[in-house]
C-alpha positions as CSV (number, residue, x, y, z in Angstrom):
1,X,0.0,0.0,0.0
2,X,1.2,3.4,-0.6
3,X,2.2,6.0,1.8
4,X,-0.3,8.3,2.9
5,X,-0.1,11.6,1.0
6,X,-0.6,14.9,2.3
7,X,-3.0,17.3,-0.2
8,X,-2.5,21.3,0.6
9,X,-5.2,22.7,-1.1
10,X,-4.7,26.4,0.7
11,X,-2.5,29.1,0.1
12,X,1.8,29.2,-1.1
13,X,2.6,33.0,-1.8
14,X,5.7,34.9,-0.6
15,X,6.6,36.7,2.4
16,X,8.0,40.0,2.7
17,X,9.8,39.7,6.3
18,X,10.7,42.8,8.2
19,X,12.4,42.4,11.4
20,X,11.9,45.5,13.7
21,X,11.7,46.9,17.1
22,X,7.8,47.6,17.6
23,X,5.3,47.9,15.5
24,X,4.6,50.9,13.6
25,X,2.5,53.7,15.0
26,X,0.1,55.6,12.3
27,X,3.0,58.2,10.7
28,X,5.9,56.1,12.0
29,X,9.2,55.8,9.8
30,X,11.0,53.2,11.1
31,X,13.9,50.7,10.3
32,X,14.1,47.2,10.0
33,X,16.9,45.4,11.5
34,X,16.8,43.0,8.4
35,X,14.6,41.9,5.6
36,X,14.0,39.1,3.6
37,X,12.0,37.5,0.6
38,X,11.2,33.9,0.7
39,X,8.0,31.8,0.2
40,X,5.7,31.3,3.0
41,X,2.2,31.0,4.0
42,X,1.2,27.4,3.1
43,X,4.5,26.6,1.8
44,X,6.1,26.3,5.7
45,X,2.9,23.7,6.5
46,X,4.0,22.0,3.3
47,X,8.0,21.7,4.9
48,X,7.2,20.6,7.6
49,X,5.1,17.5,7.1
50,X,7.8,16.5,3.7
51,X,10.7,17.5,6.6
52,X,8.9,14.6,8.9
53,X,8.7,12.2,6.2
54,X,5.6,12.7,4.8
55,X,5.3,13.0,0.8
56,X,3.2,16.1,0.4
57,X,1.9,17.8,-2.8
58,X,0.6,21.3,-3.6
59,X,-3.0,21.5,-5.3
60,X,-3.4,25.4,-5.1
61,X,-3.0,28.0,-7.5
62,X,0.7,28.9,-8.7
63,X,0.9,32.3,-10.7
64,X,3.3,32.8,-13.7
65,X,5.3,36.4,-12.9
66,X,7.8,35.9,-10.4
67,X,6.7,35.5,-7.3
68,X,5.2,31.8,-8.9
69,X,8.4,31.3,-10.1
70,X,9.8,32.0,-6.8
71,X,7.0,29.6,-5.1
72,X,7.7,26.9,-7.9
73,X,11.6,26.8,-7.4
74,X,11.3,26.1,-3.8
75,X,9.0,23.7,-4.0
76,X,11.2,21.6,-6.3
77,X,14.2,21.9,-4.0
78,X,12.2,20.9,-1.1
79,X,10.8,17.8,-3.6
80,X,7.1,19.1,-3.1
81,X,4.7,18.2,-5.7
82,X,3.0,20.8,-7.2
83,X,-0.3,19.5,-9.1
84,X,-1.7,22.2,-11.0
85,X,-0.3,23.8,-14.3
86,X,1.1,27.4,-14.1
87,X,-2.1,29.7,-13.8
88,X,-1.7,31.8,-16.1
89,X,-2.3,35.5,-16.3
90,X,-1.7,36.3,-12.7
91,X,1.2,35.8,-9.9
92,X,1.2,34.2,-7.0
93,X,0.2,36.4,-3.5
94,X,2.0,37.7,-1.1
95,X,2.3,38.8,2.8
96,X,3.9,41.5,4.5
97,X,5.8,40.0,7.8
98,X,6.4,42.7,10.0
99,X,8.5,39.9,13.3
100,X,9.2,42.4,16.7
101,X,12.4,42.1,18.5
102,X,12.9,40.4,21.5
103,X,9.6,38.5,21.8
104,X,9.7,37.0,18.4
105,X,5.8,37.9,17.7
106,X,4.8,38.2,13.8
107,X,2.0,40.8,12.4
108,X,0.6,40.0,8.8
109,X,-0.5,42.1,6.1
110,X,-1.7,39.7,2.8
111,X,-2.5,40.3,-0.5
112,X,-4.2,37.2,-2.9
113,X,-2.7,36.3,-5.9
114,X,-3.6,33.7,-8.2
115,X,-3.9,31.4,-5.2
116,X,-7.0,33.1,-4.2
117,X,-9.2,32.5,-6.7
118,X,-10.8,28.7,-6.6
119,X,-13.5,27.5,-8.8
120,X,-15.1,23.9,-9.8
121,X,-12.1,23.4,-12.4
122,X,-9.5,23.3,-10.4
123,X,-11.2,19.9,-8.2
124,X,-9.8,17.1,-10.6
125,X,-6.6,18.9,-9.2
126,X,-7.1,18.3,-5.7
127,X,-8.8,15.2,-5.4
128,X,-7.5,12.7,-3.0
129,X,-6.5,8.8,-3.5
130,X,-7.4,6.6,-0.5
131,X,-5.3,6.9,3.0
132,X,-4.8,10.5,1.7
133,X,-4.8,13.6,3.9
134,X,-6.6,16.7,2.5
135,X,-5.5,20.1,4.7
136,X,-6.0,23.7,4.3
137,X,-6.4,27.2,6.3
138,X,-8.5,30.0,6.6
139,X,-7.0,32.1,3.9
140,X,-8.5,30.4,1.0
141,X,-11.2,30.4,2.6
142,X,-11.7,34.1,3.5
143,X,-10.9,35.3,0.0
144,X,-14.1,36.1,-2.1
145,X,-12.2,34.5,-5.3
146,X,-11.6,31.1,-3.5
147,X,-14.2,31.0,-0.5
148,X,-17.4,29.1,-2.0
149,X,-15.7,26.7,-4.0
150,X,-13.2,25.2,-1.7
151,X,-16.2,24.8,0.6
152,X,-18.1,23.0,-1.9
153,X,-14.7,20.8,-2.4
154,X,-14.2,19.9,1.1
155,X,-18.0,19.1,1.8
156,X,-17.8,16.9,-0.9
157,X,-14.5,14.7,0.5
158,X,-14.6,11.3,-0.3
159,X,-14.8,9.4,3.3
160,X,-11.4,7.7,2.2
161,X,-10.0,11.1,2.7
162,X,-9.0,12.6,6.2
163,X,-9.6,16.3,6.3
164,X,-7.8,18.7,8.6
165,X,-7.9,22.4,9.0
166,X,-6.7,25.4,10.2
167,X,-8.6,28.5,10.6
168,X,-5.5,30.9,11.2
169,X,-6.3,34.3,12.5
170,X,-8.1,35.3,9.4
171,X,-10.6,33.5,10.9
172,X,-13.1,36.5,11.8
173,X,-13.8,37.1,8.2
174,X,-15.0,34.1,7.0
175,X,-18.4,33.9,6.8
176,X,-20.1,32.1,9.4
177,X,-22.6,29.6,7.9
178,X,-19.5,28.6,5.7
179,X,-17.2,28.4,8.4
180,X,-19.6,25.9,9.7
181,X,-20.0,24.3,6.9
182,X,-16.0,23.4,7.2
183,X,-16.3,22.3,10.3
184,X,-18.7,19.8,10.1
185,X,-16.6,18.0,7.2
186,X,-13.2,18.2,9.4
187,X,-11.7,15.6,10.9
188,X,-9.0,17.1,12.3
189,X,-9.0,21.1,13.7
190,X,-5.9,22.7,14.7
191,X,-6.3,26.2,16.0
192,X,-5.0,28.4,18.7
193,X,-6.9,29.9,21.8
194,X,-7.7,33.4,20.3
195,X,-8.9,31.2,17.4
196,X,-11.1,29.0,19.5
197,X,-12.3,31.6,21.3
198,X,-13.3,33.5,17.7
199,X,-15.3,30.7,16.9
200,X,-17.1,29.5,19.8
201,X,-16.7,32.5,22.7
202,X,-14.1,32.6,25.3
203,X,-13.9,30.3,27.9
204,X,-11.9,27.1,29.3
205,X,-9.5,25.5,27.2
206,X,-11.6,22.1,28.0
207,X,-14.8,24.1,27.4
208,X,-13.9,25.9,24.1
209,X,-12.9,22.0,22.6
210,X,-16.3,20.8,24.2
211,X,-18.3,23.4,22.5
212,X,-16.2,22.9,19.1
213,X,-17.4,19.3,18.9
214,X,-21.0,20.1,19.9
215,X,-21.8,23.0,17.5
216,X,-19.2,22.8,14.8
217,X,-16.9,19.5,14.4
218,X,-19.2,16.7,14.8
219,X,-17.6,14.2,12.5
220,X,-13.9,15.2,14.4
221,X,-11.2,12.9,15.9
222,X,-9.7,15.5,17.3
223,X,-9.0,19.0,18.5
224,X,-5.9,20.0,19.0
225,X,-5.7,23.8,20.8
226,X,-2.4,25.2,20.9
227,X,-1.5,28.1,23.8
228,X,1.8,29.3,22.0
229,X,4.8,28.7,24.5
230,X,2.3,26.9,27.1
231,X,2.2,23.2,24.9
232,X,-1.6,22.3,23.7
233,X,-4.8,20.4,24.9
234,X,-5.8,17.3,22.8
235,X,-9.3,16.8,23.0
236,X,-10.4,13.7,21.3
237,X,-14.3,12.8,20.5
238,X,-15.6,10.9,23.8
239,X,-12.2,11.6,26.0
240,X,-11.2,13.8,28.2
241,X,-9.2,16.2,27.3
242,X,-4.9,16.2,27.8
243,X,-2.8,19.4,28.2
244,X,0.5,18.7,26.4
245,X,3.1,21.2,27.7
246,X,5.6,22.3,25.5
247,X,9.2,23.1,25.5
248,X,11.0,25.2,26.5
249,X,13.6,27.5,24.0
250,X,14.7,30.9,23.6
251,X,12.4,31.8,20.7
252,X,13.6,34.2,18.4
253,X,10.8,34.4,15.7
254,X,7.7,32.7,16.1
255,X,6.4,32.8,12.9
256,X,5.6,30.1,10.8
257,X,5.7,28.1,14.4
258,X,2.2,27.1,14.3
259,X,2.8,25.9,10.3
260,X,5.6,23.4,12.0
261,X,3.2,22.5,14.3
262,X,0.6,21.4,11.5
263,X,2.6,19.7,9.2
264,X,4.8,17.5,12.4
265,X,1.6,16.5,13.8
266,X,-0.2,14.9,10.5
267,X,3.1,13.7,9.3
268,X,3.8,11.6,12.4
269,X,-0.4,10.6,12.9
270,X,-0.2,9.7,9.1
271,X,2.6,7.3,9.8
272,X,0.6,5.4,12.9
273,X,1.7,7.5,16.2
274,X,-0.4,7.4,19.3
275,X,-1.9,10.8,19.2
276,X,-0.8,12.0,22.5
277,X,3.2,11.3,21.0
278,X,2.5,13.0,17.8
279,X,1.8,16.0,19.7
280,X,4.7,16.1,21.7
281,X,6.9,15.7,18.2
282,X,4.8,18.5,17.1
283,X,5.3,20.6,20.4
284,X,8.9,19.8,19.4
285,X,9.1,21.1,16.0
286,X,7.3,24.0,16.4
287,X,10.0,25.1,19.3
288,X,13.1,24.0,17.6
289,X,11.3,26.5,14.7
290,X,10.8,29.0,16.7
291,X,14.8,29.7,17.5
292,X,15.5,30.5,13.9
293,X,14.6,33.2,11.4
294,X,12.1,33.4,8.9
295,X,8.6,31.4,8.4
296,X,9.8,27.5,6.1
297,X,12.4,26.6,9.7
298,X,10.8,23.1,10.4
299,X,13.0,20.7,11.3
300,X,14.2,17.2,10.3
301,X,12.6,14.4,11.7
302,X,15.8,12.9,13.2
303,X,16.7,16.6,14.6
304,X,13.2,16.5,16.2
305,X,13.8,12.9,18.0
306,X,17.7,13.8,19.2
307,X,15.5,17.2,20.5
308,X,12.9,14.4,22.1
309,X,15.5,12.1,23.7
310,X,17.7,14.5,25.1
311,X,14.4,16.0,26.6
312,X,13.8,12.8,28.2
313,X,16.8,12.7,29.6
314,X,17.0,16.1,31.0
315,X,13.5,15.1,32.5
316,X,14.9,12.1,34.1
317,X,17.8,13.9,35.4
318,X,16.0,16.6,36.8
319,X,12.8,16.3,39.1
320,X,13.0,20.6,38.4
321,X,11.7,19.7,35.3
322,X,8.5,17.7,35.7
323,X,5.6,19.2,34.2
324,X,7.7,21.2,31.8
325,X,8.1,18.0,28.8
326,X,5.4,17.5,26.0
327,X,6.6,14.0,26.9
328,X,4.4,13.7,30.8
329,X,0.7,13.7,29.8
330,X,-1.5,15.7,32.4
331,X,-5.2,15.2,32.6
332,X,-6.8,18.4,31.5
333,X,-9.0,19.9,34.6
């Protein structure tokens, strides 16, 4: 039997990064310390899961000017399959990165490009074979160009398919009855707190998953709700939720950290590991991401397991450091 593939039907454009001191005030003029121009967006998900062994393809929208070409070229060297022709006429999108000193934080500013624009042609594209995982994010679905139809797609999965999604903080503007719409065909939903909270009110950690599977994600394995440098709860249908605490680094630029986190985390479940593990390899990537510059930094998978071992081995060495590994599993109260 073949591998299980992994289907990114969302967003690849480029990212302008800006690193600076604070973000800009209306009127400010300020410099960054440096700048650079690499793909981004759903390309880091991409790396990640290919990084941890998973083969992965690309069944969005490339454009043809040079920010595609840019896209295309690094999905080759990363030995990413990209399964659309060239769309021509437009180029790819792209997002403005502004990454603060000293806490690492990220602010986005995005513009579409050909990626944002979906319609019922481009499905023979993205369909999946059996065993194969189908993912995407809130961007595409946000856009007007793209929204409607990748809805349409998704609802319309083949059960041989698992589906998981991200909403991303972009989340507020898409529209509600097609959010939900999402939702109920997801088998997988990865999302942060502010996310959650966006979706389904503030509350609890345990609460905000409770309320995701009883109004939204009824078809769901899993929740996974991630609290940054805190770890994550993994809520799974009928079980009680688990806080998985995550590790600690000196994090220089966090974003593209939740893309590691994604792509670790169906890589490793797509290859057979207990949930509760994949989520501690994908705590792991995501930090050893977070202590290097720019947004594709996921690591290898045999950098994340020597990161995993010697974390067990600190944590048997050290009492200090109960509590603190993704490793020791704490029921959620």
């Amino acid at each position: 039997m073949t591998d299980p593939r992994l289907i990114h039907i969302g967003s690849a454009v480029v990212d302008f990064i800006y690193r600076i001191e604070r973000l800009p005030a209306p009127g400010d003029d300020l410099t960054a310390s440096s700048f650079s121009a690499i793909p981004g967006g759903g390309f880091n998900m991409m790396v990640a899961a290919k990084r941890s062994g998973m083969r992965t393809a690309y069944a969005g929208k490339i454009g043809d000017g040079p920010f595609g070409a840019m896209i295309s070229a690094a999905m080759k060297a990363e030995g990413i399959d990209c399964l659309q022709p060239v769309s021509r006429g437009s180029d790819s999108g792209t997002c403005v990165v502004f990454v603060t000193e000293g806490d690492g934080e990220r602010t986005f500013v995005s513009r579409p490009g050909a990626e944002g624009m979906i319609t019922p042609d481009d499905f023979p594209f993205m369909m999946p074979a059996p065993g194969d995982w189908v993912f995407t994010t809130g961007y595409t679905l946000a856009y007007p160009g793209s929204r409607e139809s990748q809805a349409q797609f998704i609802e319309n999965l083949p059960d041989h398919a698992t589906f998981a999604f991200d909403p991303t903080g972009i989340v507020g503007d898409i529209p509600v009855d097609l959010l939900h719409r999402v939702l109920g065909r997801t088998d997988w939903l990865s999302l942060n707190r502010a996310e959650a909270s966006a979706i389904v009110g503030e509350s609890e950690d345990g609460e905000m998953a409770e309320r995701l599977f009883a109004r939204h994600c009824r078809r769901a394995r899993g929740i996974v709700l991630r609290s940054g440098a805190s770890g994550a709860l993994l809520a799974l249908a009928g079980e009680a939720p688990v806080f998985v605490p995550a590790f600690r680094v000196a994090a220089i630029d966090t974003n593209g950290a939740g893309d590691a986190h994604d792509g670790a985390f169906i890589a490793a479940l797509s290859r057979g590991m207990n949930q509760f593990d994949a989520l501690a390899y994908a705590n792991a990537a995501a930090a050893i991401s977070t202590t290097r510059h720019g947004g594709p930094t996921a690591p290898e998978t045999d950098e994340i397991n020597d990161f995993l071992k010697r974390a067990r081995e600190a944590n048997s060495a050290s009492a200090e450091t109960k509590g603190t590994l993704a490793l020791q599993r704490e029921e959620w109260s």
